[in-house]
N, C-alpha and C positions, 0 to 999 in steps of 0.2 A: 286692696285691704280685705284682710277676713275674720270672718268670725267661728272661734273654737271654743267647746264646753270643754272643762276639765274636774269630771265629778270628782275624782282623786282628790282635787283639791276644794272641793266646793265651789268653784267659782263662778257659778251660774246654778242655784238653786231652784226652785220650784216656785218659789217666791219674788225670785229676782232674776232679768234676765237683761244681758247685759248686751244693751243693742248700738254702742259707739263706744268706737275701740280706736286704736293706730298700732297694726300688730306687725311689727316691722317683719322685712328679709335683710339678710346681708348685702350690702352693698356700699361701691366701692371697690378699688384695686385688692384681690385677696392674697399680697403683698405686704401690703400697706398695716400698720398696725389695727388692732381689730377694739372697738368699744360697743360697749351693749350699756343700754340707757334703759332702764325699767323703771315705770311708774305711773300714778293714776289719772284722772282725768287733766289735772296741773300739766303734765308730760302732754297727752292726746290734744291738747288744746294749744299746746306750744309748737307741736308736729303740724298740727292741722291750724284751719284758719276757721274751722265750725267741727261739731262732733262728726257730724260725716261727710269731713271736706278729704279729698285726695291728695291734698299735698306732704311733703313730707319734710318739713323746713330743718328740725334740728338734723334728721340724717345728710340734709344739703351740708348744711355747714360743717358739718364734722368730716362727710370728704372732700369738700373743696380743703378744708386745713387739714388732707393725706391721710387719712384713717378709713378704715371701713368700719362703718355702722351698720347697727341694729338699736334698733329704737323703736320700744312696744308701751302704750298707755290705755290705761281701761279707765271705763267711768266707773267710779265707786269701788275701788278692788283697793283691798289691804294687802298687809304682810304676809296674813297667811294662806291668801288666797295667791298671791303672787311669788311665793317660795311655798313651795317647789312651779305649780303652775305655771305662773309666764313664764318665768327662769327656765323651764322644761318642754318650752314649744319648741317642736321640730327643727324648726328657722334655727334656731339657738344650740339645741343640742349637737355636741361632737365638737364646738367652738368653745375653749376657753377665752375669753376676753383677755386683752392684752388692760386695759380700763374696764371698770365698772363703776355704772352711778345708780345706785338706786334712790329714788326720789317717793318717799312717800311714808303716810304717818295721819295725812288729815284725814280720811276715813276712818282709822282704828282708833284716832282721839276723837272722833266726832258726837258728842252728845246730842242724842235726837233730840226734838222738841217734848216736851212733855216727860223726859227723864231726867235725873240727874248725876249720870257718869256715860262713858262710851262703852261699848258694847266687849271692848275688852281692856286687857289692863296692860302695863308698860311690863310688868313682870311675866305675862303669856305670850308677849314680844319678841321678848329679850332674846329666848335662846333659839328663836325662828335666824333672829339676827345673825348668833353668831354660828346657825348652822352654816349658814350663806355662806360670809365671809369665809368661814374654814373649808369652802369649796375654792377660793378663790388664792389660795393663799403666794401666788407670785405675783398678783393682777394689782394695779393701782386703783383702789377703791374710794369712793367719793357718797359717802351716805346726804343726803338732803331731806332735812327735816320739813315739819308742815312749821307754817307763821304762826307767832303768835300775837297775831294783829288781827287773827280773826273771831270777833267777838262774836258774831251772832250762831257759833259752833262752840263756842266754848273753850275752843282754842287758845285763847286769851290765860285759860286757867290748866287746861290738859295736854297742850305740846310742851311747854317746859320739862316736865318729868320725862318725857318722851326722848326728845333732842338730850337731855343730861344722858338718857341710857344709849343713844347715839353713840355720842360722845366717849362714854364708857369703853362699847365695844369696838370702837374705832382705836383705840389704845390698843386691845389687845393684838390687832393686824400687826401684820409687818409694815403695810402699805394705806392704811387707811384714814381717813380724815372725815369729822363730821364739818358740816356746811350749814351753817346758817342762812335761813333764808325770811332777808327782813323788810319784803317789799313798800314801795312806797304809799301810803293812805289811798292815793288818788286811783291808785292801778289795780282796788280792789273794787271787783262788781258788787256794792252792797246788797244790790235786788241777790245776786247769785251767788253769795258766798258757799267755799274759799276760792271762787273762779277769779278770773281776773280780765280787766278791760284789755284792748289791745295793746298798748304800750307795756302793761305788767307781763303780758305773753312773752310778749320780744323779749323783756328784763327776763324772764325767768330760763327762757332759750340763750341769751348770752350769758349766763351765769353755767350753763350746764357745756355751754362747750367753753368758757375758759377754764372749767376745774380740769376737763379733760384735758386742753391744753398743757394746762401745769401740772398735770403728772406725765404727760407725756416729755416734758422738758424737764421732769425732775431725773 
């Protein structure tokens, strides 16, 4: 596992420093079709079994079922820290993704304590979105949104608009699908929202590789 600042994109500011991560390599037969999984701590904690555990569990599964992955999660990283950023780590570059899943949304809806909105808006989003996508545009894409089951972020009131613009731009792909993600009560750590207890990990890891599945079979 490593750790890289990318000030181009901000994503390690002077203020924030970003010390648990899961920054994938390729791996896998490079035969095999190729999926890159981006996303934020939701992701690191489904790869890993702690923030700075060494396992690498979605990239297991995705080549035991014939693929080669790449699967990178940061704690606390948004959209547009993470396009171009992750998207543009070395590992990554020079591989188009045969699949793409980007997973993420709860940090850029995340209303701090003592505010009342998140830090940006679904319209300063949007067109980070569909710059991606318009990188992607043979790759089967699989957008996953943040819950909105998570009340003590606000989530509850600021992923909906979010997931609608998902949604949105998931139309205009050739290949893309937004994903709902509406975990069960039980599988959300309330002391640690929007983290999730063990069982909500595994849920959140079997959902990222059957999307992959089903576009690899579509």
């Amino acid at each position: 596992m490593s750790h890289r600042v990318f000030p181009a994109a901000s994503l390690v500011a002077a203020t924030m420093v970003i010390s648990s991560c899961a920054t994938g390599t390729w791996t896998g037969d490079p035969a095999a079709p190729s999926v890159a999984v981006v996303g934020d701590s939701l992701v690191m904690l489904s790869e890993q079994t702690s923030a700075f555990g060494t396992e690498t569990l979605i990239t297991d599964d995705l080549v035991a079922a014939g693929t080669q992955a790449w699967v990178t999660g940061w704690t606390g990283v948004t959209v547009d820290e993470s396009y171009p950023g992750l998207w543009n780590l070395p590992e990554r570059e020079g591989m188009n993704p045969d699949v793409l899943v980007i997973a993420l949304g709860s940090n850029d809806m995340h209303v701090p304590a003592g505010e009342t909105a998140p830090p940006t808006t679904v319209e300063a989003v949007r067109p980070l979105i569909a710059a991606w996508l318009a990188e992607v545009p043979n790759a089967c894409v699989r957008l996953i949104g943040p819950s909105d089951a998570i009340t003590g972020w606000g989530l509850d009131v600021t992923a909906p608009p979010f997931n609608a613009m998902l949604a949105e731009e998931a139309v205009l792909h050739a290949d893309a699908e937004y994903v709902a993600w509406n975990p069960d009560p039980a599988w959300i750590d309330n002391g640690a929202q929007p983290h999730l207890t063990q069982p909500g990990r595994d849920a959140y890891r079997a959902l990222i590789v059957a999307e992959v599945l089903e576009c690899l079979a579509s």
